[in-house]
C-alpha positions as CSV (number, residue, x, y, z in Angstrom):
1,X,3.4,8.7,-21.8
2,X,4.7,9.0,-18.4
3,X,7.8,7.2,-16.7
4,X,7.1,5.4,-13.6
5,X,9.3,3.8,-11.4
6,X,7.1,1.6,-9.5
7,X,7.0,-0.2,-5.9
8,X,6.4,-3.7,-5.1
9,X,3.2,-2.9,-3.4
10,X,0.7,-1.4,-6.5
11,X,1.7,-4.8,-8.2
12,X,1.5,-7.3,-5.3
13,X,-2.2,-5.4,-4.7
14,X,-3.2,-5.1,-8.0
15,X,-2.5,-8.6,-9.0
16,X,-4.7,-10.1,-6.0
17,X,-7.2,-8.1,-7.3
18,X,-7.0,-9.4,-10.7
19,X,-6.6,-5.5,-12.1
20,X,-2.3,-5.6,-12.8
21,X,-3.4,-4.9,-16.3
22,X,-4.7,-1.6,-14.9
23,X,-1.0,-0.4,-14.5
24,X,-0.2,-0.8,-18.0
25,X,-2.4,2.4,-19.0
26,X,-0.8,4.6,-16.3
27,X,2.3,4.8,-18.6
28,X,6.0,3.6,-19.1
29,X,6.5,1.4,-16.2
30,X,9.9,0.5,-14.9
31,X,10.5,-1.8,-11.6
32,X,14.2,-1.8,-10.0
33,X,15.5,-5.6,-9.6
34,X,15.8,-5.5,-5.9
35,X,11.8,-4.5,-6.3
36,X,11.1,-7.4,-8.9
37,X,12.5,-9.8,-5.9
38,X,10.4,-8.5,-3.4
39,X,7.6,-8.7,-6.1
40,X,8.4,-12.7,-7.1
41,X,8.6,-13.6,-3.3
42,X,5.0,-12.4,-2.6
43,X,3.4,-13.4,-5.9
44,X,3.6,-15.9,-8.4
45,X,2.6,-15.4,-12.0
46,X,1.1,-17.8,-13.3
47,X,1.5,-16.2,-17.1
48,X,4.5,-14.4,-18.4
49,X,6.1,-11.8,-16.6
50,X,4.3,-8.3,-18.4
51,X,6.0,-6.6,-20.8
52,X,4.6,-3.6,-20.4
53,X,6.4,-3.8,-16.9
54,X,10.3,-3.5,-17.3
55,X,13.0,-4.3,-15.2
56,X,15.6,-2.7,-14.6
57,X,18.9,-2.3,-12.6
58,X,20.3,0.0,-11.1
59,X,23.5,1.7,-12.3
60,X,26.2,2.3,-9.5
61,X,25.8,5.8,-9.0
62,X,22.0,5.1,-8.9
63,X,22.7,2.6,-6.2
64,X,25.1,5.2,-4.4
65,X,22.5,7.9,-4.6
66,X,19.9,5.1,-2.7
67,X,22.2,4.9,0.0
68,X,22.2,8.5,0.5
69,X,18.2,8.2,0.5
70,X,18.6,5.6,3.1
71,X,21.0,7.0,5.3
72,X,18.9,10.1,5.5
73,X,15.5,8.3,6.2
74,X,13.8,9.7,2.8
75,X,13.6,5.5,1.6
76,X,13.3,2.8,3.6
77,X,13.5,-0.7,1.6
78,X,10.4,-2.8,1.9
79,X,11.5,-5.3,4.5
80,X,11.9,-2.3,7.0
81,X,8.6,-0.5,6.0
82,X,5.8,-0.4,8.7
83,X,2.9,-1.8,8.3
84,X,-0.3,0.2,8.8
C-alpha cells in the first residue's frame, strides 16, 4: 500500500460528507500533530478517532526541514492558506 501524509482539508471535507471511511482505501495514512489540531478544531468526532489514520509527530530535523519549506514559500501552514 501507499504512504500518505495527509492535510487537514481531505478529512475536514470528507467527514462533512459522511465518506472519511473513503480515505482508508487510498493506503497507509499518516497526519502530522500540528494537522490533527487543525483537524480537531474544525470537526468533532463523534466516534473514535480512525485507526486507520495515524498521527504522528514530527522529528526535529523533520521540523527543521518545514521551516526551510516555509521560508521558501513551497508550504504555507493552513491558517495562512487562501481561500479560493
Amino acid at each position: 500500500m501507499r504512504v500518505i501524509v495527509c492535510d487537514a482539508g481531505p478529512i475536514i471535507h470528507l467527514y462533512e460528507a459522511h465518506c472519511l471511511p473513503l480515505l482508508s482505501r487510498t493506503g497507509n495514512l499518516f497526519l502530522p500533530h500540528r494537522v490533527h489540531l487543525e483537524v480537531q478544531a474544525s470537526i468533532h468526532l463523534r466516534k473514535q478517532w480512525p485507526g486507520w489514520l495515524q498521527v504522528i509527530k514530527l522529528a526535529g530535523n523533520e521540523q527543521s526541514q518545514e521551516a526551510v519549506w516555509q521560508a521558501a514559500g513551497g508550504f504555507m501552514p493552513a491558517k495562512q492558506r487562501p481561500l479560493y
